[in-house]
C-alpha positions in Angstrom: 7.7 -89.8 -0.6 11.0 -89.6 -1.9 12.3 -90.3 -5.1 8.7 -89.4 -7.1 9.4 -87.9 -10.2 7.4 -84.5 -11.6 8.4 -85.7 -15.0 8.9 -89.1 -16.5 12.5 -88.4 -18.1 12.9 -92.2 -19.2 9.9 -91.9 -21.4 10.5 -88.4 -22.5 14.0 -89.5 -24.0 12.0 -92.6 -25.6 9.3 -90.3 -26.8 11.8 -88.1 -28.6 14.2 -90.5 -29.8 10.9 -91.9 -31.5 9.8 -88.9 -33.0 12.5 -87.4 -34.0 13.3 -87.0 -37.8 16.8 -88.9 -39.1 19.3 -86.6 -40.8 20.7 -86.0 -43.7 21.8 -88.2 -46.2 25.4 -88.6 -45.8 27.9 -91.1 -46.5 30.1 -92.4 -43.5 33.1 -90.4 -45.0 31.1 -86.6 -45.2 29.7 -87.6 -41.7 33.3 -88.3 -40.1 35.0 -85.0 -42.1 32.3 -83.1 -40.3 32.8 -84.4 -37.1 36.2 -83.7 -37.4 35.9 -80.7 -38.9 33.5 -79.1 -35.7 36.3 -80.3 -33.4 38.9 -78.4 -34.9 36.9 -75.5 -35.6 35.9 -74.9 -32.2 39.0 -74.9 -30.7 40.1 -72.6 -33.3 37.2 -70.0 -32.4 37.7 -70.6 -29.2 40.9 -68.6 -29.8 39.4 -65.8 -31.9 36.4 -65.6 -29.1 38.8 -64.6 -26.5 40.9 -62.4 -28.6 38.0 -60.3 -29.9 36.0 -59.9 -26.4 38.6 -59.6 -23.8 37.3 -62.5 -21.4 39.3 -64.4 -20.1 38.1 -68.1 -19.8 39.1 -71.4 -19.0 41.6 -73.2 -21.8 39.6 -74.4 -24.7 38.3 -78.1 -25.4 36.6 -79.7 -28.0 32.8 -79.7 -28.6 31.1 -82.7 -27.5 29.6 -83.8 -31.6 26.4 -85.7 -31.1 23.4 -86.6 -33.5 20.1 -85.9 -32.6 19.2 -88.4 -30.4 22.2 -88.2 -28.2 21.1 -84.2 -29.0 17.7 -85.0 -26.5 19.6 -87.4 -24.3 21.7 -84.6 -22.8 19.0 -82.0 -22.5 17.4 -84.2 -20.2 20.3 -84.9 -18.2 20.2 -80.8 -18.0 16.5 -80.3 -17.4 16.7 -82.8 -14.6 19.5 -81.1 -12.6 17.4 -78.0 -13.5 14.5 -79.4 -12.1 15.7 -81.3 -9.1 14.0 -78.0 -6.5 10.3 -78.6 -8.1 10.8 -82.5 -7.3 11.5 -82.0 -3.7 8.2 -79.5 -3.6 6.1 -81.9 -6.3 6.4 -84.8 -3.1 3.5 -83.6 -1.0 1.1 -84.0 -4.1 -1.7 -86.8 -4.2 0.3 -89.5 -5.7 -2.5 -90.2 -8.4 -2.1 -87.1 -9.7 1.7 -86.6 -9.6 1.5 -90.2 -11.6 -0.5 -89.2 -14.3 0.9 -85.9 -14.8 4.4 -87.7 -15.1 3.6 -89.7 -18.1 1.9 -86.6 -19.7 4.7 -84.5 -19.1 7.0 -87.3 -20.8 5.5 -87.6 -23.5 4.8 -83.7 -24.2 8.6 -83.2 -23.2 10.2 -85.9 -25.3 7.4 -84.2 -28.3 8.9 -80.8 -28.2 12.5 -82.2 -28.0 12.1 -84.2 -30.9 10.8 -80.9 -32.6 13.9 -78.9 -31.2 16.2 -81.8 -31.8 16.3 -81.5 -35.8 16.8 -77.9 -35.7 19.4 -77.0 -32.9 22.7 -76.2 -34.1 24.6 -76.6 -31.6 24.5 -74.9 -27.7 26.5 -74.5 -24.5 25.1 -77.1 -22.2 24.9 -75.1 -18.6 23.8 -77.8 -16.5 25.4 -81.2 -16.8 24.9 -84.0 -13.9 27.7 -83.5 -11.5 30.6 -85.6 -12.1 31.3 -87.3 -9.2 35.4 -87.1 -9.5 35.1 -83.7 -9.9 37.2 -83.5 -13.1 34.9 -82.7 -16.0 34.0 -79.3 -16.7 30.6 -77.4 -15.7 29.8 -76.9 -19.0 30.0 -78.7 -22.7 29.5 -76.8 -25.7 27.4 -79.5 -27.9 26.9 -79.4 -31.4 24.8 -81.5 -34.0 25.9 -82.6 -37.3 23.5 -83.3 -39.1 21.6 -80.2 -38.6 24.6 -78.4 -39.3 25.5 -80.7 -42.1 21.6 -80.2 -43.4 21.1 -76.3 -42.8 24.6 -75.7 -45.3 23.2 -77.4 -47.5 20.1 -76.2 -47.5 21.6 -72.6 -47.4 23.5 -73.2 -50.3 26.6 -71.9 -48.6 30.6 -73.0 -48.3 30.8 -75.7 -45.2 34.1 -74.6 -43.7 32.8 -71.3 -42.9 29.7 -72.3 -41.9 30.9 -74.6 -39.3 33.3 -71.9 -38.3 30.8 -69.4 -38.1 28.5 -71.6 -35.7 31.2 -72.4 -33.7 31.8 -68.6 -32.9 28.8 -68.2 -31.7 28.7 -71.5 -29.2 31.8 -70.7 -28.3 30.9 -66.9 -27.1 28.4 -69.0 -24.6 31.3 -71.2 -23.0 34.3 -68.1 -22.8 30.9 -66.1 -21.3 30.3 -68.5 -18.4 33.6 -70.1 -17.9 35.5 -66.2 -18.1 32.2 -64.8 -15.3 32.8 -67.1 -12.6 29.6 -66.0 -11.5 27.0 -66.0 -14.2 26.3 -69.7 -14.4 25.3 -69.4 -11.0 22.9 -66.6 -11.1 21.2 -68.1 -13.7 21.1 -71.2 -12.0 19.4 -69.2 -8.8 17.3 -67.6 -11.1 15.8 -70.6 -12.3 15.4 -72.2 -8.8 13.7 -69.5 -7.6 11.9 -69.4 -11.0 10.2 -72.7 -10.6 9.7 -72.4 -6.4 7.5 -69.5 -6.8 5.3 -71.4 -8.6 2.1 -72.4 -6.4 1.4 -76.2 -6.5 -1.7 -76.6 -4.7 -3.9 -78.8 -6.9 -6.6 -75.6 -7.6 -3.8 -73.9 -9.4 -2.1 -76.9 -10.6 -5.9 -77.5 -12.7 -6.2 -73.7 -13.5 -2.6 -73.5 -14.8 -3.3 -76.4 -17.0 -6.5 -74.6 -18.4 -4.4 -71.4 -18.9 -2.0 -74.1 -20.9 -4.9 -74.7 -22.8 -6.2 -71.7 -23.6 -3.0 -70.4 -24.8 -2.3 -73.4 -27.3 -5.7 -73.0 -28.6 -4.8 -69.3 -28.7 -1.8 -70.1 -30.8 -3.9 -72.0 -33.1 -5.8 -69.2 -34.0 -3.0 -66.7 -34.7 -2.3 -64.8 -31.5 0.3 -64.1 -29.1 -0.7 -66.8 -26.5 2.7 -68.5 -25.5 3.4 -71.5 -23.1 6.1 -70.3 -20.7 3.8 -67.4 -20.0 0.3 -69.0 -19.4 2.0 -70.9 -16.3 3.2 -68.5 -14.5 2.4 -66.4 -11.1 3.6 -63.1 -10.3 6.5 -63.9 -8.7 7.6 -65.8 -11.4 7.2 -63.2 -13.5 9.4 -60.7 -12.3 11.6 -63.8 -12.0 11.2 -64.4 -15.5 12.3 -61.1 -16.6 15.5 -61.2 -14.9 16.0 -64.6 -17.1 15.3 -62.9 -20.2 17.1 -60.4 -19.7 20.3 -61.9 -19.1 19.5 -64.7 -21.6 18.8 -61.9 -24.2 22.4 -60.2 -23.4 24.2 -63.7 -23.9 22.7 -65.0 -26.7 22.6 -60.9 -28.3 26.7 -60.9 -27.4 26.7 -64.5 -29.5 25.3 -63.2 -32.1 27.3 -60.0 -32.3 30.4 -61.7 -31.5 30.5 -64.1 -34.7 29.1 -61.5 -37.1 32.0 -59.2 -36.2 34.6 -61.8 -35.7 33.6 -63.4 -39.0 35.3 -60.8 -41.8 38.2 -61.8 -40.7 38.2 -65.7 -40.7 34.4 -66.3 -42.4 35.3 -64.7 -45.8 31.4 -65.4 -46.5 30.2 -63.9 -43.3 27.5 -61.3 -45.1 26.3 -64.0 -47.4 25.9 -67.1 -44.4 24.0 -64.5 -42.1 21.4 -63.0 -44.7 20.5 -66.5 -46.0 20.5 -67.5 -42.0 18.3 -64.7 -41.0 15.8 -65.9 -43.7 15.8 -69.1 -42.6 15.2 -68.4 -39.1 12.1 -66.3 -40.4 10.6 -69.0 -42.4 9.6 -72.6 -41.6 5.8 -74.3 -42.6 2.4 -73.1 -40.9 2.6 -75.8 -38.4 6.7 -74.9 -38.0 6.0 -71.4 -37.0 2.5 -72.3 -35.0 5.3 -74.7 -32.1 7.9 -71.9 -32.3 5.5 -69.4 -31.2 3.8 -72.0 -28.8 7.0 -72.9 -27.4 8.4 -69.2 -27.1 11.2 -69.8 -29.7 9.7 -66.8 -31.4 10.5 -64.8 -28.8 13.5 -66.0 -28.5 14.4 -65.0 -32.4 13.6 -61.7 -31.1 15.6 -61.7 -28.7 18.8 -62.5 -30.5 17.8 -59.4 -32.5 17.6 -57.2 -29.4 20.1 -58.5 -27.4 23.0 -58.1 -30.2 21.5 -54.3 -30.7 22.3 -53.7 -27.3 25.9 -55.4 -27.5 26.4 -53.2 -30.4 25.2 -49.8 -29.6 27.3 -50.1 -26.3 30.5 -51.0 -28.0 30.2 -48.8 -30.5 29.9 -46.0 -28.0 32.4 -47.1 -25.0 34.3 -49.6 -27.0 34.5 -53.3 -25.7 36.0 -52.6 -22.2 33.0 -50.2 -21.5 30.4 -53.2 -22.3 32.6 -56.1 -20.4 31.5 -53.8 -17.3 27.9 -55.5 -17.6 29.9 -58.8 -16.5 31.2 -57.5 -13.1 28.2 -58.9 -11.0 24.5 -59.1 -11.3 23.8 -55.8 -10.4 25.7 -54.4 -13.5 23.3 -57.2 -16.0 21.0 -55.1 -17.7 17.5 -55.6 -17.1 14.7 -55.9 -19.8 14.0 -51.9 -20.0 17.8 -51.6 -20.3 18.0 -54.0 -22.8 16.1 -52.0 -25.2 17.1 -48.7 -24.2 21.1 -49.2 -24.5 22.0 -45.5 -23.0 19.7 -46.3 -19.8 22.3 -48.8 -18.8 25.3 -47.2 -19.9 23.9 -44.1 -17.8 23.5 -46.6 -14.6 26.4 -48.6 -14.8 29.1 -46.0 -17.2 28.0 -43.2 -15.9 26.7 -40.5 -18.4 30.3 -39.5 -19.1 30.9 -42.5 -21.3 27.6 -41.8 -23.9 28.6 -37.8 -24.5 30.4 -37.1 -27.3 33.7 -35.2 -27.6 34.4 -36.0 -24.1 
């Protein structure tokens, strides 16, 4: 039965573009400086990316500026070239059920991506629809105004830099997999394999669902219970933890990158990352209760993590001793490694490179 989808994308982008919350108030002008404004700015940290992490990537372009619902549009042009594996798989299922599912899955999909979509700053988009001439690039670093536009303001803190600031760390994403020819490709395979292990009889399809369940009624009452992990078989988790870990060291080297790049061309660096770090903390009951359900907690923690890793290598073996984690996937650190820094330095450095004096 070709052609059946597992999700129903069309009504997860209506769904979203429904829900989703309007912007700031800002006049025409503000709106156009700030467009303008991210499109310089990125190609202007594209420069200082490259400088400061000695990868060499592919010549910069200008971010693709979009507004929230053009924000959900592309992530699900990305989750369907993600997902295109499951929907070969999904084709043996009863129809009835597959049909169903699909408009559930819509509307839960377009839900959480109207939640996302008002909060995302901006992101590297890994996996566009193949252009069919062949010309456009892999990847397009995205960003979104008005949540840029919003969180300065509500930060309290000077626009240029801000901008700048975000841009640095977006930018980090796109030198990272345009510079590692093959890192967008082992995630890719990671994910594949990610959502292949999964079984799809109908038995587990019900008790996964039930597992969904429990965990959302899990979060409601305060505990760790998580979506990504109630759905998941054993397979997928050790899958899993090759995902986070490598997603952990990207988004960690992001976050390390435009902290120490900042001093130097974010005069207000210090200032823009405590009030940040408070705001990434904070959020309403209900705010909190979707970022845990959705795993964007663990993600926050992650960020933390990963750029602890970035650090304590570079402070130890200087930058050219950490690029060494980029020469294939056997040098990527794994989750143990990630929180133990001089594990990986010992597997992949050797032990010379952590002893002092030598």
């Amino acid at each position: 039965m070709v052609g059946m989808q597992v999700i129903d994308w069309d009504l997860a982008v209506a769904t979203g573009v429904r829900l989703v919350r309007p912007g700031p108030q800002v006049t025409r002008e503000e709106a156009k400086q700030a467009v303008l404004d991210l499109r310089t700015l990125s190609r202007e940290a594209e420069g200082h990316v490259r400088e400061f992490t000695g990868i060499d990537s592919a010549p910069p372009e200008e971010a693709t500026v979009v507004d929230r619902p053009g924000w959900i549009r592309a992530n699900v042009d990305g989750f369907r070239v993600v997902l295109e594996p499951l929907t070969d798989k999904m084709s043996s299922m009863p129809p009835i059920v597959s049909a169903v599912g699909s408009r559930i899955t819509g509307v839960e999909v377009g839900a959480v991506l109207a939640f996302l979509a008002s909060r995302v700053l901006g992101q590297y988009e890994l996996f566009l629809p193949p252009d069919p001439s062949g010309n456009a690039p892999t990847g397009r670093l995205t960003l979104v105004a008005p949540n840029i536009v919003h969180a300065e303001r509500e930060l309290g803190v000077s626009p240029r830099d801000f901008r700048l600031w975000v841009c640095l760390h977006e930018e980090t994403h796109r030198v990272q997999f345009t510079g590692v020819p093959w890192l967008r490709e082992y995630v890719r395979g990671q994910m594949t394999e990610f959502l292949l292990a999964s079984d799809m009889d109908l038995t587990t399809l019900l008790e996964r669902l039930r597992a969904a369940g429990d965990a959302v009624a899990d979060a409601f009452k305060g505990g760790e219970g998580n979506l990504i992990e109630a759905i998941q078989t054993p397979e997928q988790k050790a899958v899993l933890d090759r995902v986070t870990a490598v997603m952990t060291l990207v988004e960690g080297h992001g976050d390390y990158v435009m902290d120490a790049v900042g001093p130097s061309v974010v005069p207000s660096v210090a200032d823009i990352r405590a009030k940040f770090q408070r705001r990434r903390e904070g959020g309403s009951r209900i705010d909190q209760l979707i970022r845990r359900f959705l795993g964007i907690e663990l993600k926050m923690k992650q960020y933390a993590e990963g750029s602890r890793f970035v650090r304590t290598v570079v402070d130890e073996a200087g930058m050219s001793g950490f690029n060494r984690v980029w020469t294939s996937p056997e040098t990527l650190p794994d989750r143990d490694e990630i929180a133990d820094p001089r594990a990986w330095m010992n597997r992949v450095l050797g032990t010379r490179a952590v002893e002092p004096g030598i």
